[in-house]
C-alpha positions in Angstrom: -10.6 21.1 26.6 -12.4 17.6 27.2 -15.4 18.6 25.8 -16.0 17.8 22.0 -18.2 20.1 20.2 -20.5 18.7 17.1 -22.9 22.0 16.2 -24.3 19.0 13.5 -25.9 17.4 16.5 -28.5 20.6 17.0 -29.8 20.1 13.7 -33.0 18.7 12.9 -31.9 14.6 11.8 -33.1 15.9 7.9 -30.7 18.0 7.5 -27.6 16.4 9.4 -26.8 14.2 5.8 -26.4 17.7 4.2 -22.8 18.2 2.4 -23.1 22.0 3.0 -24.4 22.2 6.4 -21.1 19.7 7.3 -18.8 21.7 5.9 -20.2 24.8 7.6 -20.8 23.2 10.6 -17.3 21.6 10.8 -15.2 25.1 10.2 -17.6 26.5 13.2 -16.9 23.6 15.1 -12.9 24.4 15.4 -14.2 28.2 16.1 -16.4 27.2 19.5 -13.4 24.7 20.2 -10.8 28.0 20.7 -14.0 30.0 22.2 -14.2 27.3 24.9 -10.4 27.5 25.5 -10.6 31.1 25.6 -13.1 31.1 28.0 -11.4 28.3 30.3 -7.9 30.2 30.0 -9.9 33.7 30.9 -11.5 31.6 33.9 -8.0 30.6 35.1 -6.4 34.3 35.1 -8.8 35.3 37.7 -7.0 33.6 40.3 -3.0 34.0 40.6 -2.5 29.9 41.6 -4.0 29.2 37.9 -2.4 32.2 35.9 -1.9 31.4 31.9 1.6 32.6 30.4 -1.1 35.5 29.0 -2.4 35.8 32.4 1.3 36.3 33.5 2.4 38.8 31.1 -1.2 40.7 31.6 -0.1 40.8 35.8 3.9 41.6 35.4 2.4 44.6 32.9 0.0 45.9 35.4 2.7 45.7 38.7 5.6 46.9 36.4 7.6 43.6 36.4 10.1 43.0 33.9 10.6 38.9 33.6 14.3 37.7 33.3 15.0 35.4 30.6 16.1 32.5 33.1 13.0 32.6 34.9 10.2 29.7 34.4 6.5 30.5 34.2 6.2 29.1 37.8 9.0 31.5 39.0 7.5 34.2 37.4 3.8 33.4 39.0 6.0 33.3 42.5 6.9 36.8 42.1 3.3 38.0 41.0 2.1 36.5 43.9 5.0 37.8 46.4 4.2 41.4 45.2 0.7 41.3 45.9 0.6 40.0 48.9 3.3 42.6 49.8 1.4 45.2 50.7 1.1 46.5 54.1 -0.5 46.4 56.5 -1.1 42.8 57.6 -1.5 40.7 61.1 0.8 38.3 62.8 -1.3 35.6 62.2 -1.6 36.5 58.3 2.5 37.0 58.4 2.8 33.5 59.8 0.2 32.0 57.3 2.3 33.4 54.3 5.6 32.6 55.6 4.7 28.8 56.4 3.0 28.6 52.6 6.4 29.8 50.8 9.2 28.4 53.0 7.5 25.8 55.1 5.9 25.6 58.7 9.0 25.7 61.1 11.7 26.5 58.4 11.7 30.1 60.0 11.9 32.5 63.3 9.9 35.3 63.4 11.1 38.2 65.4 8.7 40.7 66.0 10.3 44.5 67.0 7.4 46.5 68.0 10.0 49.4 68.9 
């Protein structure tokens, strides 16, 4: 997180000097610190590109992927991200979009069989 939270810097200037209220105040500092990263991870598991290892587990639990040991947390977002796109139906021009984002514009021939 870059932002650095100081709770002593809401309280009126009288009571900033106070050795209780900066021991209280530095203990709830550290708490908003994790809330803030909390909230930033939580924002981040909305969208697959951004997933979190906790964001990654939560997905491979809800599609019924088991992760193999080898696999990175990249490797594991790719497969997320291939299953949920999966789902039929989709359009020729949607195909070709998702073909040139994983293997490259070109680096393919699409055949279609309409038979």
């Amino acid at each position: 997180m870059d932002k650095e939270i100081n709770l002593i810097d809401y309280l009126p200037q009288i009571l900033q000097d106070k050795e209780e209220y900066i021991k209280v105040f530095n203990a709830d500092n550290k708490e908003i610190k994790i809330l803030y990263e909390k909230l930033n991870d939580l924002s981040s598991d909305q969208f697959l590109e951004d997933l979190t290892p906790n964001g990654i587990k939560r997905w491979e639990k809800i599609m019924s992927i088991t992760p193999k040991s080898n696999e990175t947390l990249e490797d594991r977002r790719f497969r997320i991200f291939s299953r949920y796109i999966s789902k039929l139906p989709y359009s020729e021009r949607f195909l070709r979009n998702w073909l040139d984002s994983i293997v490259g514009e070109g680096n393919y021939e699409l055949t279609i069989n309409n038979a």
